[in-house]
C-alpha positions in Angstrom: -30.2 -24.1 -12.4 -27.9 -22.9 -9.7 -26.4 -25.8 -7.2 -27.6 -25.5 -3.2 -26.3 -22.9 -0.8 -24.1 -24.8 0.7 -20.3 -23.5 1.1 -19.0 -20.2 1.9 -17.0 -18.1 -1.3 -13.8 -16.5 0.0 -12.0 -13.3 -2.4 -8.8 -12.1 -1.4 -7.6 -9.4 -1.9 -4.3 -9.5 -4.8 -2.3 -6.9 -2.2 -0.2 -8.0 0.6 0.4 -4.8 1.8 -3.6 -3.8 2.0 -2.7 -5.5 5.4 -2.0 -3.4 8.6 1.6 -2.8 8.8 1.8 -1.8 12.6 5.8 -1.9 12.2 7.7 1.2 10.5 10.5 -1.3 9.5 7.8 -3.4 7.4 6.7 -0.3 5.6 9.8 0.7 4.3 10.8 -2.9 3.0 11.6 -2.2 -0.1 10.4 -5.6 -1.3 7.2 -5.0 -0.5 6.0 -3.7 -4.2 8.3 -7.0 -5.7 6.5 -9.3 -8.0 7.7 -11.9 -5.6 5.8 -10.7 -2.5 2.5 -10.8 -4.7 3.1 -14.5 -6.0 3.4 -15.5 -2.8 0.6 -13.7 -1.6 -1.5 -15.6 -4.5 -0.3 -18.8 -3.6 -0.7 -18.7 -0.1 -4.7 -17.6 -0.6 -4.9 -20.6 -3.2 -3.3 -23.4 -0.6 -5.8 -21.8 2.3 -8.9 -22.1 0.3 -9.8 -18.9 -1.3 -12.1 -18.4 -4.1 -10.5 -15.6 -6.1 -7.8 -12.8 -5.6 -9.3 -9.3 -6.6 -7.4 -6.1 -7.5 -9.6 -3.0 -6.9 -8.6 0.2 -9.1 -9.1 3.6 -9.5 -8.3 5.8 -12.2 -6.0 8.7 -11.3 -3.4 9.4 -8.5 -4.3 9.4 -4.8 -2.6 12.7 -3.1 -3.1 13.1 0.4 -1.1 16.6 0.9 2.1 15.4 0.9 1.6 12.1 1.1 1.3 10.5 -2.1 0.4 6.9 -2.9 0.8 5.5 -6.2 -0.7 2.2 -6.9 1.4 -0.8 -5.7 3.5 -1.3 -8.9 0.8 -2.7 -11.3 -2.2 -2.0 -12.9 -4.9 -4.8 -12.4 -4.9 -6.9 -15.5 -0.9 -6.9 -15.7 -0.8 -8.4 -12.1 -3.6 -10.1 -12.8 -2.3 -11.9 -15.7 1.2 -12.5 -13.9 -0.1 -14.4 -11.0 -2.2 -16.6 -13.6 1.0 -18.5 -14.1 1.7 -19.0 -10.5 -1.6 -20.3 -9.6 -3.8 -23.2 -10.9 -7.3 -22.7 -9.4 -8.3 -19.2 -7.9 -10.6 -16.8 -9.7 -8.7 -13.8 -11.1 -10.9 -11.0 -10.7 -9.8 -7.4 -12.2 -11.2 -4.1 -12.3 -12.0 -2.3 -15.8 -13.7 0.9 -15.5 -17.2 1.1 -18.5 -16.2 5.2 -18.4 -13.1 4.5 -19.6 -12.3 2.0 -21.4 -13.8 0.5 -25.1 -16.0 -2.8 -25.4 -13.9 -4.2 -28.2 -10.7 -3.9 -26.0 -12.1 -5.4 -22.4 -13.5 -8.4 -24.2 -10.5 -9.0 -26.2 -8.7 -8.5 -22.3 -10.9 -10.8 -20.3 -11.2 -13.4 -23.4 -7.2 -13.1 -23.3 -7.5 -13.6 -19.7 -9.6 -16.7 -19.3 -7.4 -18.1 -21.9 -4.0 -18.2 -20.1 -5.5 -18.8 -16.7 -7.9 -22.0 -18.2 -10.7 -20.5 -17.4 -10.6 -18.4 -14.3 -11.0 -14.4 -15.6 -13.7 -12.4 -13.4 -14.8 -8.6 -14.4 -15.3 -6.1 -11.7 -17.6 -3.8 -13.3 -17.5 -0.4 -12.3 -18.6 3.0 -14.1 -15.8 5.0 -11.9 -16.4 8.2 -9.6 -13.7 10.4 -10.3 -10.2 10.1 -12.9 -12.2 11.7 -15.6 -9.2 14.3 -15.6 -7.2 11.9 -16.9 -9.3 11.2 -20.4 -11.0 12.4 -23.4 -13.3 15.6 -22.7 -12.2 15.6 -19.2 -16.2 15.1 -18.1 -18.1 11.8 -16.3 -21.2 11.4 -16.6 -24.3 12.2 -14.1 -24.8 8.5 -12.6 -27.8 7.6 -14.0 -26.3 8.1 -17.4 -22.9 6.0 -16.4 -25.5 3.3 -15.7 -27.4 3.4 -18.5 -23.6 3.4 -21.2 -22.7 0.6 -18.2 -25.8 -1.3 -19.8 -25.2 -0.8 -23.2 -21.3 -1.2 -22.7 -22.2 -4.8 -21.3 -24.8 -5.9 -24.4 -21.7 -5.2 -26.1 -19.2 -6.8 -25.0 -22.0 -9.9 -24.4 -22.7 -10.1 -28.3 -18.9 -9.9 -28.8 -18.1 -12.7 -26.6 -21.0 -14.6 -28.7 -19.6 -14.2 -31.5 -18.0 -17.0 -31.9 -20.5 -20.3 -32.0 -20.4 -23.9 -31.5 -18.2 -25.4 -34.3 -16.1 -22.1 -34.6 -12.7 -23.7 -33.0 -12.2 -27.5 -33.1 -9.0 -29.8 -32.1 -7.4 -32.8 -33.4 -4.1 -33.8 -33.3 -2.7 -31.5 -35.9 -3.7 -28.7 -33.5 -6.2 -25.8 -33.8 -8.6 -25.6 -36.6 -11.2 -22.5 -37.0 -14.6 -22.5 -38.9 -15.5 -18.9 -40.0 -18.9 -20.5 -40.7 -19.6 -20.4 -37.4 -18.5 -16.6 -36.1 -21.1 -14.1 -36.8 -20.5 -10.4 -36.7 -21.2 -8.3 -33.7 -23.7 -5.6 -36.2 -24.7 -3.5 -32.2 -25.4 -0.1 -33.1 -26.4 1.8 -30.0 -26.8 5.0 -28.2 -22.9 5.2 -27.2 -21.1 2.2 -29.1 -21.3 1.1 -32.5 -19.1 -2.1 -33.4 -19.6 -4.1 -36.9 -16.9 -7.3 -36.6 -16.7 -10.6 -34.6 -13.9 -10.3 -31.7 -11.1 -11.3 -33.0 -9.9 -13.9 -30.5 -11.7 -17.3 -29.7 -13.6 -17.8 -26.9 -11.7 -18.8 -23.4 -13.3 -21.6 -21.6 -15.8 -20.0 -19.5 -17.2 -18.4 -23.0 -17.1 -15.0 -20.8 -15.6 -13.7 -17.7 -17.7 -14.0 -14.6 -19.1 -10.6 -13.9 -18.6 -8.7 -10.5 -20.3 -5.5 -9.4 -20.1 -3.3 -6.6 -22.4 -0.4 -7.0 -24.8 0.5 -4.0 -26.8 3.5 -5.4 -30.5 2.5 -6.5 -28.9 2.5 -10.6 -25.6 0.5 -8.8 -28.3 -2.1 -7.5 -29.9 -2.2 -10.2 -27.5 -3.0 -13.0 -26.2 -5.6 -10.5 -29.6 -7.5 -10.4 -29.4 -7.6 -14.0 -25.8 -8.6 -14.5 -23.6 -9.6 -11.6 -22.8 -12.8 -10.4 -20.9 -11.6 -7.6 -22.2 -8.8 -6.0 -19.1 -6.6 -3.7 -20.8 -4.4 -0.7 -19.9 -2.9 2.5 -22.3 -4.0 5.4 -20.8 -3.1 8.8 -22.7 -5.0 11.0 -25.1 -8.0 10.3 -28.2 -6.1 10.4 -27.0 -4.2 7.8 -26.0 -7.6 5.9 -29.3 -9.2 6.6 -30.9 -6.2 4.7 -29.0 -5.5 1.8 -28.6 -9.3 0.9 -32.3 -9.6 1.1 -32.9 -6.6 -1.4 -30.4 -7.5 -3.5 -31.9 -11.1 -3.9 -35.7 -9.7 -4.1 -34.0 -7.7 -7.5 -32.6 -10.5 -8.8 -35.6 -12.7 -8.7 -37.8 -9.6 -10.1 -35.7 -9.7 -13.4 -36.2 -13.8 -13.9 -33.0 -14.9 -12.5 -32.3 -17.3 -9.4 -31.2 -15.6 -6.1 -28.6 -18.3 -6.3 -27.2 -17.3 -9.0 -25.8 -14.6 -7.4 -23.1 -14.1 -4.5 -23.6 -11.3 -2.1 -19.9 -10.6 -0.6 -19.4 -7.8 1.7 -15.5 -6.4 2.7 -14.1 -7.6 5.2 -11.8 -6.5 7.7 -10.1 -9.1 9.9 -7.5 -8.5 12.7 -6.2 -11.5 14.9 -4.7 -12.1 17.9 -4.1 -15.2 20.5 -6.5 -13.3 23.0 -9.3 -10.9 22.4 -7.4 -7.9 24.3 -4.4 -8.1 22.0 -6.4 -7.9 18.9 -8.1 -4.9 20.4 -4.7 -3.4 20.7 -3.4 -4.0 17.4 -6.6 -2.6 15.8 -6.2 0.8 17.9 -2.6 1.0 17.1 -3.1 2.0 13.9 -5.0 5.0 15.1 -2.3 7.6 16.0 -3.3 11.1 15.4 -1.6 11.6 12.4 -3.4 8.4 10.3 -7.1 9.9 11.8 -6.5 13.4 10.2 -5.5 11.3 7.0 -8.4 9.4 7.1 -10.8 12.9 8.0 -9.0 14.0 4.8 -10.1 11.0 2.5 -13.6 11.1 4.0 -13.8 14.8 3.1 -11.8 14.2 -0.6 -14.2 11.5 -1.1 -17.8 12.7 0.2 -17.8 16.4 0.2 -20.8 17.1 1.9 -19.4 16.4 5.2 -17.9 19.2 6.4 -15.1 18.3 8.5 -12.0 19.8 7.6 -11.9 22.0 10.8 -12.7 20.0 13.0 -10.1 18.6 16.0 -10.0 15.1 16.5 -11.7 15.0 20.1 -14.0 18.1 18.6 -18.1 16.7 19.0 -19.4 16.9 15.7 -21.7 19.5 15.3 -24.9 18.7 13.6 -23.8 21.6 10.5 -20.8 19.4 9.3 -23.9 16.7 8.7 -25.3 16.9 5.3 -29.3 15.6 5.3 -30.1 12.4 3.7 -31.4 14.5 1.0 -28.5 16.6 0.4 -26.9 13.3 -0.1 -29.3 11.4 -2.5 -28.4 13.9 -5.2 -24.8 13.7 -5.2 -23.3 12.2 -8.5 -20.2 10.5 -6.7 -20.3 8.2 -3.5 -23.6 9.0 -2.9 -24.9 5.0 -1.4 -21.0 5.8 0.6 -21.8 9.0 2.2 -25.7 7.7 2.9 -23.9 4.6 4.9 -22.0 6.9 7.0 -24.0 9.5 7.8 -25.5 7.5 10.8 -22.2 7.5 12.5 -21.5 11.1 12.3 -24.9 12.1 13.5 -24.9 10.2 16.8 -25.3 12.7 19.6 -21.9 13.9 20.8 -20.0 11.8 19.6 -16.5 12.7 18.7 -14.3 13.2 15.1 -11.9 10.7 16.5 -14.8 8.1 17.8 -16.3 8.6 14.8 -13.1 8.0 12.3 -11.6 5.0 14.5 -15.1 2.9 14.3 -15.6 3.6 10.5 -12.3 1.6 9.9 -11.7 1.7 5.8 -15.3 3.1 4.8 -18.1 1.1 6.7 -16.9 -2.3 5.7 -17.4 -4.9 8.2 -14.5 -5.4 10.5 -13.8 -8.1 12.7 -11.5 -7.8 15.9 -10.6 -11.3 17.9 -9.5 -14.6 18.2 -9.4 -16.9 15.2 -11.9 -18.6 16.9 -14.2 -15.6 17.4 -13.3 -14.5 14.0 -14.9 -17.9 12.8 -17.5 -18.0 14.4 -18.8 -14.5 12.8 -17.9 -15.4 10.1 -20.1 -18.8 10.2 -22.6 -16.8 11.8 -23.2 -14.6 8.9 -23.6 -17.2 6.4 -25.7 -19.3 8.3 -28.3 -16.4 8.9 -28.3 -15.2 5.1 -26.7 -12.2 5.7 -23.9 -12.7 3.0 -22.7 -15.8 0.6 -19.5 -15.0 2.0 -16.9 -12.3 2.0 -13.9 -9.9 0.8 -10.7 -10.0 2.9 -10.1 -6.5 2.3 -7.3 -5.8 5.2 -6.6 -6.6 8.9 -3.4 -7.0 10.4 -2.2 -10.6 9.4 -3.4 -12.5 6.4 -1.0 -15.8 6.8 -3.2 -15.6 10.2 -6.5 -16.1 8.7 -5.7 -18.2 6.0 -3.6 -20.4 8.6 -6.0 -20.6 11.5 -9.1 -18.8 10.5 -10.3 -20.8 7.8 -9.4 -24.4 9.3 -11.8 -23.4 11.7 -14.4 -22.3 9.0 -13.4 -25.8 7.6 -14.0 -27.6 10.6 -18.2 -26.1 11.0 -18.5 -27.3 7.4 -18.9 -23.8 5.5 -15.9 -23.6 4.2 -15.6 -26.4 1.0 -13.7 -27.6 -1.6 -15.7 -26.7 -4.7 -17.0 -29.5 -6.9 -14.2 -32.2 -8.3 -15.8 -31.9 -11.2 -15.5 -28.0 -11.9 -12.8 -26.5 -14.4 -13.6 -22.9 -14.3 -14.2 -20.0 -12.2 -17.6 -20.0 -12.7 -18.2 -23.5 -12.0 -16.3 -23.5 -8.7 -19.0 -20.8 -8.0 -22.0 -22.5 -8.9 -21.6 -25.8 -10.2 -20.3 -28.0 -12.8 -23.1 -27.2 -15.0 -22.2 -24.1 -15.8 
């Protein structure tokens, strides 16, 4: 049985530099990619009060013309796994890709995980929507089908992480002691995986990594009701929030689980300022011209259908660079993405450059005040039911949020120290019990 509602969860994003850096000398630092910068990064989020640190991923380089962005330095589980050491209590939550990857490996990664963190390893489960350049046949499959191996991929890796019963591993003072008596092979024979032997690592003290989605399609919803305890979405204003968290629970419940037994999260874009004005004009300086045809770019890169690539920046937006909500339910990639902006580019007259500086990093919720303000929001949203808490995605100064955001969070009484009693991720999320 899941524990009350009663504190708000906090994810951080593992990146310092997802932040806003307004100032050219910042960007070229060249110790921005250093392990160092990250370790801090993690520690800082720890000391304020975060949950977890989460690295998204995608498979394959991002060119934008001529500017290319490589990854920061590390893939997710390498980070990951380095700022295990440096911290003692966050949740460590890394993206593997079911498209990808091989059930036998990912539970021998998170089991690894959970193991050299004591217990803090989270899986972002995600089938991927592009990369498939980059492996095997060079093919990804139509959605419905990525769900449906997603399924199978995590009965797998389940059964795996089963394998190994009560009385398999036992300690004394001479040290480990295992019991094959007690570790049963896997014997899953499915559509797309076939495995025969136990995993050959012993279970980490959560048993199993705490699982994190962040599909939105009708499949992505789906699978989540089924298997996520921590649910990633982009809401950008509370009616949006009230909605999806209320469908989201309605699914979980209609597959026997608890609606507390799951955390709704949306992203969460945060920037801060002593006075409301001067956050106003650090979030617009980020808007110059040349960033706004960037960002045009990456919406047309990433949802096709929108036909923007000639269009100015103070151009109206005709209604034939609009693709119909139809057009876009049948679209294999992005397609809950391009259905959550398409309001935005079909208000009348509106303008490329109104449309691209309000739709600040895809839809997701974005916050522009005070730390006060900021709080209060944030308060505001958790109080209503319109998310369990959230994703600091970006903004323009994390030390600022962790420093004089959440004290304030602290102060209304959402933000709390997770149960004394609770040695793992998952029981900082739900309870002791678990």
């Amino acid at each position: 049985m899941s524990p009350p509602r009663d504190r708000l969860i906090l994810v951080a994003f593992a990146d310092p530099n997802s932040f806003y850096q307004g100032d050219l000398a910042a960007q070229r630092d060249p110790h921005r990619f250093k392990i160092e910068n990250f370790i801090n990064h993690a520690k800082l989020a720890e000391s304020a009060g975060f949950d977890a640190i989460f690295k998204p991923d995608f498979l394959g380089l991002d060119p934008l013309k001529a500017d290319v962005r490589p990854r920061a330095g590390f893939e997710p589980l390498t980070l990951l796994t380095a700022l295990s050491q440096h911290t003692k209590r966050v949740g460590l939550i890394v993206t593997e890709s079911t498209s990808f990857t091989e059930p036998f490996n990912v539970a021998r990664y998170f089991t690894s995980l959970d193991n050299l963190s004591n217990g803090r390893s989270g899986w972002n489960v995600v089938t991927s929507y592009y990369g498939e350049q980059n492996f095997a046949e060079g093919k990804l499959l139509p959605l419905a089908e990525r769900y449906e191996k997603a399924d199978e991929y995590l009965r797998v890796v389940y059964k795996l992480w089963e394998s190994w019963k009560e009385g398999s591993v036992s300690y004394d003072e001479t040290g480990h002691h295992f019991n094959g008596d007690f570790i049963e092979e896997t014997d899953f024979n499915g559509e797309y995986f076939r495995i025969k032997q136990a995993l050959d690592i012993p279970p980490g003290p959560q048993g199993r990594p705490v699982i994190v989605q962040a599909g939105a399609s009708e499949e992505g919803l789906d699978f989540a009701a089924r298997h996520a305890e921590i649910v990633f979405t982009a809401t950008p204003d509370i009616d949006a929030g009230l909605s999806f968290y209320r469908d989201l629970k309605q699914r979980v419940t209609s597959y026997g689980r608890s609606a507390e037994s799951v955390k709704v999260l949306p992203g969460l874009n945060a920037f801060i300022a002593p006075t409301a004005k001067q956050a106003d004009e650090i979030y617009h300086s980020q808007f110059t011209d040349k960033n706004l045809l960037k960002y045009r770019d990456k919406v047309v890169r990433e949802a096709p259908l929108f036909r923007l690539s000639e269009l100015d920046l103070d151009d109206p937006i005709p209604a034939s660079a609009i693709p119909s909500v139809e057009e876009l339910t049948q679209v294999e990639r992005r397609r809950s993405r391009g259905l959550l902006l398409r309001p935005y580019f079909a208000r009348p007259g509106v303008t490329l450059r109104q449309v691209l500086s309000s739709i600040y990093e895809f839809g997701h919720f974005t916050l522009i005040g005070t730390p006060q303000t900021i709080a209060d929001e944030i308060a505001l949203w958790f109080q209503s039911e319109a998310s369990d808490g959230f994703v600091l995605k970006g903004g323009n100064s994390f030390a600022s949020f962790a420093e004089e955001v959440i004290p304030i969070l602290r102060d209304k009484g959402v933000v709390k120290e997770p149960s004394p009693e609770a040695e793992t991720f998952r029981q900082a999320l739900f309870g002791p019990a678990l």
